[in-house]
C-alpha positions in Angstrom: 77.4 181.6 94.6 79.1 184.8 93.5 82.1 183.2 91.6 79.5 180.5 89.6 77.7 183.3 88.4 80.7 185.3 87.2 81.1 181.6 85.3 78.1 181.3 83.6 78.4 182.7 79.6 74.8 184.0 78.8 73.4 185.2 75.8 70.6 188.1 77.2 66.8 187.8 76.3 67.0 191.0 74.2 69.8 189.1 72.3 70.7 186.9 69.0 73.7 185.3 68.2 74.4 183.7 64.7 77.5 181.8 65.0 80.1 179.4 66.7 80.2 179.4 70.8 82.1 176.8 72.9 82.3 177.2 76.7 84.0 175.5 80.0 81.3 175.2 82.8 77.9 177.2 82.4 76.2 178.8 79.5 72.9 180.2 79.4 70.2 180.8 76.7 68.0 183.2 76.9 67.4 185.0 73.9 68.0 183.2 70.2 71.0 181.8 69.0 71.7 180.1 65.4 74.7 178.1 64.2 76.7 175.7 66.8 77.2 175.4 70.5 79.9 173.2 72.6 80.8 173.0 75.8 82.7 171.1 78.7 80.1 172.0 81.0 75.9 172.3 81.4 74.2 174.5 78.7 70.8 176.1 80.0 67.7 177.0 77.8 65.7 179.2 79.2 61.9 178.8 78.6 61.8 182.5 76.4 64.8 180.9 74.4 65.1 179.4 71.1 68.1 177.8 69.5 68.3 176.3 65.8 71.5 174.8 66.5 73.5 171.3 66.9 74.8 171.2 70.5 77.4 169.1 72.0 77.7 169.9 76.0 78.3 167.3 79.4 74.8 168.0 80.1 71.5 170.2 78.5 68.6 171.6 80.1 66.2 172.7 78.4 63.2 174.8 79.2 62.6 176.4 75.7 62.8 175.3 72.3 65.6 173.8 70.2 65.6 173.0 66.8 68.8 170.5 65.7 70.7 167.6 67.2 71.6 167.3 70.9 74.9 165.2 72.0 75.0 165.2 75.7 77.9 163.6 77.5 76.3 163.4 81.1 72.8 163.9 80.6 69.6 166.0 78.6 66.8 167.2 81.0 63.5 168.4 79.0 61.0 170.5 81.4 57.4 170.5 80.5 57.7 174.1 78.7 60.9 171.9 76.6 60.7 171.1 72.9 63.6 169.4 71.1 63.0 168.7 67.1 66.2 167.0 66.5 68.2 163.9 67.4 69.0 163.2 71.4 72.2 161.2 72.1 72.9 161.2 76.1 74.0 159.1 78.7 70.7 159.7 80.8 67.5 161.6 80.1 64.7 163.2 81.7 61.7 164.0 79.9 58.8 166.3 82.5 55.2 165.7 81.2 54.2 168.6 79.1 57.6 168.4 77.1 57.6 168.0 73.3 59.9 165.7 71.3 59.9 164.9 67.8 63.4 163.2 66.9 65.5 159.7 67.3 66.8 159.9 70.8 69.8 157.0 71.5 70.3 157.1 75.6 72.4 155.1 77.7 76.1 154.7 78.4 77.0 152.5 75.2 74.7 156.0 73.4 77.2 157.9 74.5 80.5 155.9 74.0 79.1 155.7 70.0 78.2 159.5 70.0 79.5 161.0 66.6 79.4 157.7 65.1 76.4 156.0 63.6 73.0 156.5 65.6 71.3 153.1 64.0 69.0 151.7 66.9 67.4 154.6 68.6 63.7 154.7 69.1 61.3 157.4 68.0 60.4 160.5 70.9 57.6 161.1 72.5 55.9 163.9 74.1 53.2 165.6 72.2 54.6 166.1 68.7 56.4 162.8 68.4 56.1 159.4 68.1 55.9 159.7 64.1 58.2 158.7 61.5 56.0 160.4 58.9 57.4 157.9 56.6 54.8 156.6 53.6 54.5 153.0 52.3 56.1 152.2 49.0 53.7 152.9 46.2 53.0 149.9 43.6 
C-alpha cells in the first residue's frame, strides 16, 4: 500500500494550482485547482475540493465540485456530495443519489471511441440542478 501512495500526485487542502498537470496512475484533489488536468490513470476529487477545469483521465471520481468538461476513458463515478457543471463523455458512469449534474453527458463504449470529436446525441443530466436546457422559444 506503501508504494501506491508514494504514486498518488496530490494537490493539499491548503493548496491552489493555476495551470497544466498530466499524471500516470493517481492524482488527488483536495484543495482548488484551475486550468487543465490529464492523466493515464484515475483522478480523485475530494469532497473539500473544487476544480474549474477540463479533465481528460482513464477514470474520475468525484466527491467535490467541478466546473468544465469531463472525458473519461474507463469510467466517471459522482458520490452524493459530487457536482459536475460541464459536459460528461465516459465509457461507464455512476451517479450516487444526492449528486448534482447540470451538463450533456454522452456514456457508453461508442461515447468514448468518438471522445474529442463531436458530442451530438447526448442527453441532458440529472441530479438536482439538471435536467434543463434553459433554452427559450423563438420569439415572433
Amino acid at each position: 500500500m506503501a508504494e501506491q501512495d508514494s504514486q498518488t500526485t496530490i494537490i493539499g487542502a491548503d493548496s491552489y494550482f493555476k495551470g497544466e498537470m498530466s499524471f500516470e496512475r493517481t492524482a488527488k484533489i483536495i484543495g482548488r485547482f484551475d486550468g487543465k488536468i490529464s492523466g493515464k490513470g484515475e483522478l480523485q476529487v475530494a469532497q473539500s475540493a473544487t476544480c474549474k477545469a477540463d479533465i481528460d483521465s482513464a477514470i474520475a471520481n468525484i466527491d467535490g465540485t467541478i466546473e468544465g468538461n469531463i472525458t473519461a476513458k474507463d469510467a466517471v463515478k459522482l458520490t452524493a456530495n459530487g457536482k459536475v457543471k460541464g459536459d460528461i463523455t465516459a465509457t461507464k458512469m455512476t451517479m450516487a443519489e444526492g449528486a448534482s449534474f447540470y451538463g450533456m453527458c454522452a456514456v457508453g463504449a461508442d461515447a468514448a471511441k468518438n471522445a474529442g470529436g463531436s458530442r451530438g446525441g447526448g442527453q441532458q443530466g440529472g441530479g438536482q440542478q439538471g435536467g434543463n436546457s434553459g433554452g427559450q422559444p423563438p420569439k415572433k
